[in-house]
Structures are given as structure tokens and as C-alpha cells.
C-alpha positions in Angstrom: 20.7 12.8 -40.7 20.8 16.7 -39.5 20.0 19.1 -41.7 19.9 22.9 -41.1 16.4 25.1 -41.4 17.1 27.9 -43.0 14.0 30.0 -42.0 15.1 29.2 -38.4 18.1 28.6 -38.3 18.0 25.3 -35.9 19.6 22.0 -36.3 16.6 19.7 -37.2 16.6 15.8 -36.9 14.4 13.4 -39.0 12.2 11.2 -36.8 11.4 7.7 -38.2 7.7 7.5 -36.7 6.1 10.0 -38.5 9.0 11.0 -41.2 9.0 14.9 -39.8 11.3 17.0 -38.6 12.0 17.9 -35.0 13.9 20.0 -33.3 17.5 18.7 -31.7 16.7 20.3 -28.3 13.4 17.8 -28.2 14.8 14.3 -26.2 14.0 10.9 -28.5 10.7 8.7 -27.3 11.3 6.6 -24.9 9.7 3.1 -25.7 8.0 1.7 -22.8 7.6 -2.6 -22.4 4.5 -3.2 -20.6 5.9 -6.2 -19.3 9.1 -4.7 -17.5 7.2 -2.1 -16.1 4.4 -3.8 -14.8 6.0 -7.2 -13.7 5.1 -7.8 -10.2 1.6 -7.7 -8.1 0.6 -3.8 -7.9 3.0 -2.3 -10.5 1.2 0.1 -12.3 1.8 1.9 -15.5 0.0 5.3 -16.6 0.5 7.0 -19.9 -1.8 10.0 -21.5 -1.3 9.6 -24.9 -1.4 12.9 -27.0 -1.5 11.1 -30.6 -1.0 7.6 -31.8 0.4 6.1 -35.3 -1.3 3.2 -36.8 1.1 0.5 -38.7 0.1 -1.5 -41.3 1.6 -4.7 -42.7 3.1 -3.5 -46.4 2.1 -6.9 -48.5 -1.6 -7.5 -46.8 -2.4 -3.9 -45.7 -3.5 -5.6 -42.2 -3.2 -3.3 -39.0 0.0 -4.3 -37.1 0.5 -2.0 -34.3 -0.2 1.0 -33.0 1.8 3.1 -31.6 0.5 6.1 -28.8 2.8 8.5 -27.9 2.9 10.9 -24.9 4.8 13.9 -25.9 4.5 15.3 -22.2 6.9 12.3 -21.1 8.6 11.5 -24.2 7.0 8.2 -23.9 5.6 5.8 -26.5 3.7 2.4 -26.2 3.6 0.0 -29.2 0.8 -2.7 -28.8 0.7 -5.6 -31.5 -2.8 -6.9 -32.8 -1.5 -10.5 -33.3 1.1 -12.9 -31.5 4.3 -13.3 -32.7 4.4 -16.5 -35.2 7.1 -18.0 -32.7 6.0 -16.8 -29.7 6.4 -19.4 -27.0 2.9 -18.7 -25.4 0.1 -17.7 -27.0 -1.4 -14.9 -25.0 -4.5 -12.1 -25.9 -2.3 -9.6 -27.2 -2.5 -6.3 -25.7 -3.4 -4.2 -28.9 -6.7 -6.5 -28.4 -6.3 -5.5 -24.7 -6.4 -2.0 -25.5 -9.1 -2.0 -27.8 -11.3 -4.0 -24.8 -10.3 -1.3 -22.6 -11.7 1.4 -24.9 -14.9 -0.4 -25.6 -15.4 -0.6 -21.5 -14.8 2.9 -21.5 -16.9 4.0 -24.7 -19.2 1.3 -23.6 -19.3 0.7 -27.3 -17.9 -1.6 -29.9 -14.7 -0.8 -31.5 -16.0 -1.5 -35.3 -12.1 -1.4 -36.9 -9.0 -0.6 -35.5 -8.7 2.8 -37.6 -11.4 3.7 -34.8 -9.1 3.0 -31.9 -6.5 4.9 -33.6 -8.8 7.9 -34.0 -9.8 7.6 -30.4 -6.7 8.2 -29.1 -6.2 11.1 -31.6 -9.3 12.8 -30.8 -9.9 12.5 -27.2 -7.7 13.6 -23.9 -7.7 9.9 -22.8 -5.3 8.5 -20.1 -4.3 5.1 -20.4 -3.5 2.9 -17.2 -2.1 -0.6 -16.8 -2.3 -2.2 -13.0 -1.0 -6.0 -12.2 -3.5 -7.8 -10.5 -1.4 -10.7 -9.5 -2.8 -13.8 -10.9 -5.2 -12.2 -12.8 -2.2 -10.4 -15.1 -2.5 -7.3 -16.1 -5.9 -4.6 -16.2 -5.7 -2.5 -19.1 -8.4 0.3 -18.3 -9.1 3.6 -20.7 -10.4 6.7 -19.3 -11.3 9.8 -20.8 -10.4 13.4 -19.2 -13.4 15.5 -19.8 
């Protein structure tokens, strides 16, 4: 739905991530799939998230997903926490990957998953995921400082 700001006078749109507003000029997220972009043996996937959104489950309150977003790109990753009740195989699912990557890179525990969310909030962290043939995919956390 557009709506007009009246102090400046600029076609806004509401965003459905974080319920703002942002300007019409700024291009939508694109949603990145891990697997599509990092299919094949070397494919390798870099994102430097500048915030993330954590998504929780509206009957149990359980974390869901999390969602980091590079504003830079336009880019946004959603990782799950769980497997999908009918998923075909039962895989570690990369919102677990992530939060291994982080401890490697902490060399820490993640205590809850509002810490990995806060992590990616509060530091300049680049996140980069490399296919390492029959090993799958590396899922490895860096900070920029």
C-alpha cells in the first residue's frame, strides 16, 4: 500500500519484515536460497549482514528463523532452526549451521538463539558459505574488526 509523507513529500512503501516504511527509490530484498547458490563443488556464497530479524512461532513462542539482511546488496538470507515436518530428508538445518559457525568464530557457546540474533546486530560480521563437494556445504562466521 503507498502512502504519501507529508514532511517529505516522497512515495513511501510498507515493508512486511520489519512493518516500517521505506522509501520507493530503495529496490525490494532479494531472498537468497543457499542451496541454488551454492549447488556444485566450489560454489561459494558471501553475504555481510548489516541487521537480522528473529521470527518466532505465534502459539509456542519458539524461535523459527532468522532472517539477516544485507542492505549493501539488497540481500537477505532466512535460515530455519528445525526441518520441515515433511521434509524428505532430514538434514542439520542451517540456522543450527549458522549458530556452529558463530560459536567457531566467538570460540564460545551460543547460550539461546536471541544471542545469535544480537550477534549479527552488533557486530560487522561477514558470513561465507563454500561447497566442499562431498562434505556439503562450510558455513564459516568472521568478524571485520
Amino acid at each position: 500500500m503507498d502512502v504519501k509523507n507529508m514532511d517529505k513529500k516522497t512515495e513511501t512503501k510498507q515493508t512486511s519484515l520489519f512493518g516500517g516504511f521505506v522509501e520507493d527509490e530503495q529496490p525490494p530484498l532479494e531472498f537468497v536460497k543457499v542451496y541454488e547458490e551454492v549447488a556444485s563443488e566450489g560454489d561459494q556464497f558471501t553475504l555481510a549482514p548489516t541487521t537480522s530479524k528473529l521470527k518466532r512461532d505465534t502459539e509456542t513462542d519458539e524461535p523459527m528463523c532468522l532472517t539477516l539482511i544485507d542492505s549493501n546488496k539488497n540481500q537477505a538470507l532466512t535460515v530455519w532452526f528445525a526441518n520441515h515436518p515433511s521434509a524428505k530428508y532430514k538434514s542439520t538445518p542451517d540456522g543450527v549451521r549458522l549458530g556452529r559457525a558463530v560459536e567457531r568464530c566467538l570460540r564460545i557457546g551460543i547460550a539461546d538463539i536471541e544471542d545469535l540474533e544480537a550477534f549479527f546486530q552488533e557486530n560487522d560480521a561477514t558470513l561465507n558459505i563454500t561447497h566442499n563437494g562431498e562434505k556439503g556445504r562450510l558455513w564459516t562466521v568472521s568478524t571485520n574488526a
